[in-house]
C-alpha positions in Angstrom: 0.0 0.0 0.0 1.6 3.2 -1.4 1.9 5.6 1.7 1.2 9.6 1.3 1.5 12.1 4.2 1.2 15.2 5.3 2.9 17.0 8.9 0.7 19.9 9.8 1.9 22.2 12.9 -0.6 23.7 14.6 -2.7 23.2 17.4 -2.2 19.5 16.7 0.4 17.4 14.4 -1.7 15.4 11.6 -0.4 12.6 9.2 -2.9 11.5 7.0 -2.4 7.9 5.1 -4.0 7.8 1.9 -7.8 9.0 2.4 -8.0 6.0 5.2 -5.7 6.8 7.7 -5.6 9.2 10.5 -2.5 10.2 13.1 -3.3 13.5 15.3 -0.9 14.7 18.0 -1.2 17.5 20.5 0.9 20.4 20.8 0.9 22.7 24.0 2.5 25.6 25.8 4.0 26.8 22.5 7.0 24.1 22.1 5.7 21.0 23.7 4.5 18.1 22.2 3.2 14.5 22.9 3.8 12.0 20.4 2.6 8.9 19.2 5.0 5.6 17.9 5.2 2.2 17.9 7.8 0.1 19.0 10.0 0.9 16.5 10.0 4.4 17.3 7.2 5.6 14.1 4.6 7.6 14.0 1.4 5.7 14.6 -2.4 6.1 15.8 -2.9 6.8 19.2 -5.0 4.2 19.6 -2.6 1.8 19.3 0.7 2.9 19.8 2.9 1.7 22.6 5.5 4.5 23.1 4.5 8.1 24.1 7.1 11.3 23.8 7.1 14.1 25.7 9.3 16.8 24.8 9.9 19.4 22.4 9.9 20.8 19.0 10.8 23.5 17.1 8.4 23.5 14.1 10.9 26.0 12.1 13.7 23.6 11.1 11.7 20.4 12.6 14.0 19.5 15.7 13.3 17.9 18.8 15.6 19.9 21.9 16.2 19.6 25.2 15.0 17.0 27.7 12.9 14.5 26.9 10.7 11.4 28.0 9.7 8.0 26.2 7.5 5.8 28.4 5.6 2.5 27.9 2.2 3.6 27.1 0.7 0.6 28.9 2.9 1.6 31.9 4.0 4.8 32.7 6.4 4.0 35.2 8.7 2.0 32.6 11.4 5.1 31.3 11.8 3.7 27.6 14.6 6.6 27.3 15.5 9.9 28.8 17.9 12.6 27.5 18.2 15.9 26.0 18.8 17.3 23.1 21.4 19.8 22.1 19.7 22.7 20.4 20.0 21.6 16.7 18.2 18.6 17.4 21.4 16.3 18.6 21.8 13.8 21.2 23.7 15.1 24.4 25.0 13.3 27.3 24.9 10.2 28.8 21.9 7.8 27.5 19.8 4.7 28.1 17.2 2.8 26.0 14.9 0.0 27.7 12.9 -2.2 25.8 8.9 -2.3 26.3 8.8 -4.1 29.5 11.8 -1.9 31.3 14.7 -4.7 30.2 17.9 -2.9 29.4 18.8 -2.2 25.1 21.1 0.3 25.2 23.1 2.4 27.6 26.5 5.2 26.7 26.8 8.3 25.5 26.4 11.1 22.9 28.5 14.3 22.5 26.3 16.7 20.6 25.2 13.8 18.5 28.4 11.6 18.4 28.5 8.9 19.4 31.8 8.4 22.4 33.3 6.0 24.8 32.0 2.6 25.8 28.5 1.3 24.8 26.8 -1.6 25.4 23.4 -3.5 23.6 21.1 -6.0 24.7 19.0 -8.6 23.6 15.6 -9.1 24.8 15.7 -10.6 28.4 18.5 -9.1 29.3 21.2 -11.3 27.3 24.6 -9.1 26.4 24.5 -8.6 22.5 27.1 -5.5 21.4 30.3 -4.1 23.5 32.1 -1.9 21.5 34.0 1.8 22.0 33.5 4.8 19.8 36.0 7.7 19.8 35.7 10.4 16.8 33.4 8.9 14.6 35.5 5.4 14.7 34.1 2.2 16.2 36.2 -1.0 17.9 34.0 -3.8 18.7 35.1 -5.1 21.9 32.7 -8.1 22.6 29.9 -9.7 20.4 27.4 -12.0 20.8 25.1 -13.9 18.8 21.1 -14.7 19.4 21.8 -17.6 21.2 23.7 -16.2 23.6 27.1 -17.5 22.2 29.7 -14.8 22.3 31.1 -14.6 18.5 33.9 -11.9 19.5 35.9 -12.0 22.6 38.2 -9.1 23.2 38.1 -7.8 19.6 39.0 -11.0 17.9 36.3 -13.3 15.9 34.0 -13.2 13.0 31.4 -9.8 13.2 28.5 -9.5 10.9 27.4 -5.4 11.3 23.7 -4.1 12.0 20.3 -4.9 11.6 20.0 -3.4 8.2 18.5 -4.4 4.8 22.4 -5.3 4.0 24.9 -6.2 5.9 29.0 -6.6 6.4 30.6 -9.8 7.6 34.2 -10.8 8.4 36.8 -11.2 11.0 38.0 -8.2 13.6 41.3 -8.5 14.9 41.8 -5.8 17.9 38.1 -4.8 17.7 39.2 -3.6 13.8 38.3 -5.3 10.4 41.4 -7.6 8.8 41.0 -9.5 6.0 38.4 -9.9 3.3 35.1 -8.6 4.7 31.9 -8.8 2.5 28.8 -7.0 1.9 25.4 -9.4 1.4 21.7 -8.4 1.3 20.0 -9.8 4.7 16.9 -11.2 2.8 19.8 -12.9 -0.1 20.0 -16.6 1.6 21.9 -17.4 -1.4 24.8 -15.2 0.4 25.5 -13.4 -3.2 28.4 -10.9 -2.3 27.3 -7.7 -3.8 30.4 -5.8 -2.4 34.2 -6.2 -0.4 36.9 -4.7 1.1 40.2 -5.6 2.0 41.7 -4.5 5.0 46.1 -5.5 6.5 46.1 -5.3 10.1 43.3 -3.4 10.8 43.8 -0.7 7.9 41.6 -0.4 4.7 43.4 -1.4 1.6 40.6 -1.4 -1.3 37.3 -1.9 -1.8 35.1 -2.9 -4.8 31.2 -2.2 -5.3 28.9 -2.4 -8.6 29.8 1.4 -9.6 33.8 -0.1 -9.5 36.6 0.0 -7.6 37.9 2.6 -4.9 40.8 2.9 -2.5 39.7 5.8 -0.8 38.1 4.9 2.3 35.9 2.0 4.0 32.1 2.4 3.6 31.6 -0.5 6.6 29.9 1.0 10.0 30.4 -1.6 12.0 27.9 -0.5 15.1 26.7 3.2 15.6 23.4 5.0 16.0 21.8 2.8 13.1 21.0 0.0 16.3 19.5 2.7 18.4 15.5 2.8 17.0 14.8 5.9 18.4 16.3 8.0 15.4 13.6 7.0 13.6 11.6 9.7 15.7 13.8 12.3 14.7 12.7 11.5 11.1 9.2 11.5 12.3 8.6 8.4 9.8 5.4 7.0 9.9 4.9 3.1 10.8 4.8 0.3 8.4 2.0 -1.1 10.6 -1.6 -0.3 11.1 -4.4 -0.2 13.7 -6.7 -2.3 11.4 -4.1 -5.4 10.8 -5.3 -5.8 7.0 -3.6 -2.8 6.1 -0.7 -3.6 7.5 2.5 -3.6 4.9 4.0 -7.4 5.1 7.6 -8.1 4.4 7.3 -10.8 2.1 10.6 -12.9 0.8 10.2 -15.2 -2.0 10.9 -18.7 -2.0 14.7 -19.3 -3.0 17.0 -22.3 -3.8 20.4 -21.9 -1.6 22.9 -22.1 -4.1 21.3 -19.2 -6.6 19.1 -19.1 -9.8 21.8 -20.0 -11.8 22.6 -23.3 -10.4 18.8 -23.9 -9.6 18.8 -23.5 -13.8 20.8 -26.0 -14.2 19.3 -28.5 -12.1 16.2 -28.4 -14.0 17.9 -28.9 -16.9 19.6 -31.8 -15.8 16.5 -33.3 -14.7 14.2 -32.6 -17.8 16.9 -33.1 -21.0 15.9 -37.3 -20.6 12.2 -36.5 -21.0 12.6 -34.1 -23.7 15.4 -37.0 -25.7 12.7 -39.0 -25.4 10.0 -36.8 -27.1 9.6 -36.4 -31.1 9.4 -32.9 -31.2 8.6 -32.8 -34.7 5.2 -34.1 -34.1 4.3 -30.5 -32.3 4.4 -27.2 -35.0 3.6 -25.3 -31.7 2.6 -25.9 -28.1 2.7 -24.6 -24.8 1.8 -25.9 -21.6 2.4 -25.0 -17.4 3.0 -26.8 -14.4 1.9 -25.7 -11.5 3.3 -26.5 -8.1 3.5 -25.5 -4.4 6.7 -25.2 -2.7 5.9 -26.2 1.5 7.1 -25.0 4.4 10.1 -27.2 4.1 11.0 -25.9 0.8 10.3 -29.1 -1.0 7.9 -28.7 -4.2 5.0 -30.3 -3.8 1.5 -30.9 -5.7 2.4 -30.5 -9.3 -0.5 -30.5 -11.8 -1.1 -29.6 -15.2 -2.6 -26.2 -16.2 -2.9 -27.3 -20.2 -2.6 -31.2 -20.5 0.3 -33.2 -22.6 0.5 -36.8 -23.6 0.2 -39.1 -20.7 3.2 -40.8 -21.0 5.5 -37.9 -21.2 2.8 -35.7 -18.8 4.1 -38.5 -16.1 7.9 -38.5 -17.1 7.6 -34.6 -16.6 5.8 -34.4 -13.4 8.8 -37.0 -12.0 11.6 -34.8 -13.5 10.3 -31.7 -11.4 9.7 -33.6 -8.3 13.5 -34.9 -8.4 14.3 -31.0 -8.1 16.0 -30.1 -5.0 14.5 -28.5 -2.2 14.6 -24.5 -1.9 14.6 -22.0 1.2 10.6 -21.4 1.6 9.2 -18.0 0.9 9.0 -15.8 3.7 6.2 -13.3 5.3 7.5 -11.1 8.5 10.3 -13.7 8.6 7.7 -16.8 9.1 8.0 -19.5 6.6 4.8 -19.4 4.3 3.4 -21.8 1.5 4.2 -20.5 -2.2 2.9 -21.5 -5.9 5.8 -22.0 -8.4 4.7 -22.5 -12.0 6.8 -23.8 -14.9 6.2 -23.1 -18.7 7.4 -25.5 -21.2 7.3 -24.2 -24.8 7.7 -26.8 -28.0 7.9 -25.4 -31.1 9.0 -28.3 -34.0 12.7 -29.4 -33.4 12.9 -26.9 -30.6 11.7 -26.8 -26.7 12.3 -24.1 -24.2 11.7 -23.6 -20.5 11.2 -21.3 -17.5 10.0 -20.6 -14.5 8.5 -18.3 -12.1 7.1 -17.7 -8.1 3.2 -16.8 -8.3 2.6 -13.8 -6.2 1.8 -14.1 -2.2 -0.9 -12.3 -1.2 
């Protein structure tokens, strides 16, 4: 669903989604104002948000300064941050973040907005995640761990994979520092593509290569910083991906995948379907084109393979056992929960000639 809004500043702040959706927000005593977000820190009906801001803003140059509060909706007495603001809208001082139910994410310090000295990051229930030090924009990971509580980097040395984001860096740290080859992937890529790297000798950035070429420059890897801390998104005033009315909420849907990559998924259907097709007389068929339709499951194995425009029996059967010998894929994925997908394969015959492909049908 396409999202259009609109910040108005007067007595109240209103974001309208579409013609369908609704956010106000009080204003008072000139500055002040009360916000609504969701977990994540977005702009979101008050009806069902779970984080409520007071503080202020300056509706001139749209910045939040001096002190402020977060607190659980639900339960006032839970502090989800508290902090000021410098007066161009920056982060000043020493700073905490809890998580909905008071537990501990966050805790160091800002100067004017930079990040400095030690910091630590938490997991849900209290479980150590991130220990890393920051001094003049440059970041040494101290101590990592992963989501099941096994620590991944002890004392600045082990393998690091950076942020939450939509991509991602992974490789060794020695001294809390990249060495090595590091390499950039897309999180929702389970094929592990690389789509960039860097090379780094002890510590120090030698090269690096992207899409748009080469460069020797500097690193473009942020290997922790502000990017974990979900309250920025406020400062964007972004408005949430969710909704009130579930329906219209925005799913994060990931198609069904095979491990190795298209490519090699290519050939394995090719392998499988050239002893049918030897088998054929194409010659009997000027022209002819027929699907098969199939579900891939929950395990990733394709299942339930029918004809959408029949074939010959014989061969119809030979077919339908070439596809099932396929190999299993990574299932398609809807908020990061496996889901069930459709898969259909077209098979075109045209006199001496035959041609194939294939495509994911659209999750709804």
């Amino acid at each position: 669903m396409t999202i259009f809004f609109i910040i108005f500043f007067t007595a109240f702040v209103s974001v309208s989604f579409s013609q369908t959706r609704r956010i106000t927000f009080r204003t008072f005593a000139r500055d002040s104002i009360n916000l609504h977000m969701d977990e994540n820190y977005a702009l979101i009906e008050d009806t069902c948000s779970t984080i409520i801001r007071y503080g202020h803003y300056r509706v001139k140059d749209r910045k939040f300064f001096g002190s402020f509060r977060d607190l659980n909706k639900y339960d006032p007495s839970i502090v989800l941050a508290e902090g000021k603001y410098t007066d161009d809208g920056k982060l000043d001082g020493f700073f905490k973040m809890n998580y909905l139910n008071g537990e501990p994410l966050s805790e160091g310090k800002f100067d004017k907005g930079i990040m400095i000295g030690p910091w630590s990051l938490y997991y849900p229930g209290n479980k150590k995640r991130l220990e890393f030090e920051a001094d003049s924009g440059q970041t040494k990971i101290t101590n990592a761990w992963d989501t099941a509580a096994k620590q991944i980097v002890v004392n600045g040395t082990g393998t690091f994979r950076s942020g939450p984001d939509l991509y991602y860096w992974e490789g060794k740290l020695v001294n809390g520092r990249p060495d090595g080859l590091w390499r950039y992937k897309k999180s929702e890529d389970r094929t592990g593509t690389v789509v960039s790297q860097e090379m780094f000798k002890n510590g120090i950035f030698v090269k690096g290569s992207s899409p748009i070429g080469n460069y020797n420059d500097n690193s473009r890897i942020i290997l922790a910083g502000d990017n974990l801390l979900p309250i920025n998104n406020a400062n964007m005033l972004k408005s949430s991906a969710q909704a009130c009315d579930p329906s219209m909420s925005r799913k994060r849907v990931v198609y069904a995948v095979y491990r190795d990559g298209t490519n090699s998924f290519n050939e394995k259907l090719k392998t499988e379907i050239i002893p049918v097709f030897t088998k054929v007389d194409l010659s009997m068929y000027s022209f002819k084109t027929f699907k098969i339709k199939g579900t891939i499951g929950l395990n990733g194995r394709i299942i339930n393979l029918i004809y959408v425009d029949g074939w010959e029996d014989r061969q119809a059967s030979a077919l339908l056992q070439a596809l099932y010998r396929l190999p299993f894929m990574e299932p398609a994925l809807v908020d990061g929960k496996p889901v069930v997908s459709g898969i259909i394969f077209t098979f075109k015959i045209d006199k001496d000639l035959y041609s194939y492909s294939w495509k994911m049908e659209p999750i709804k």
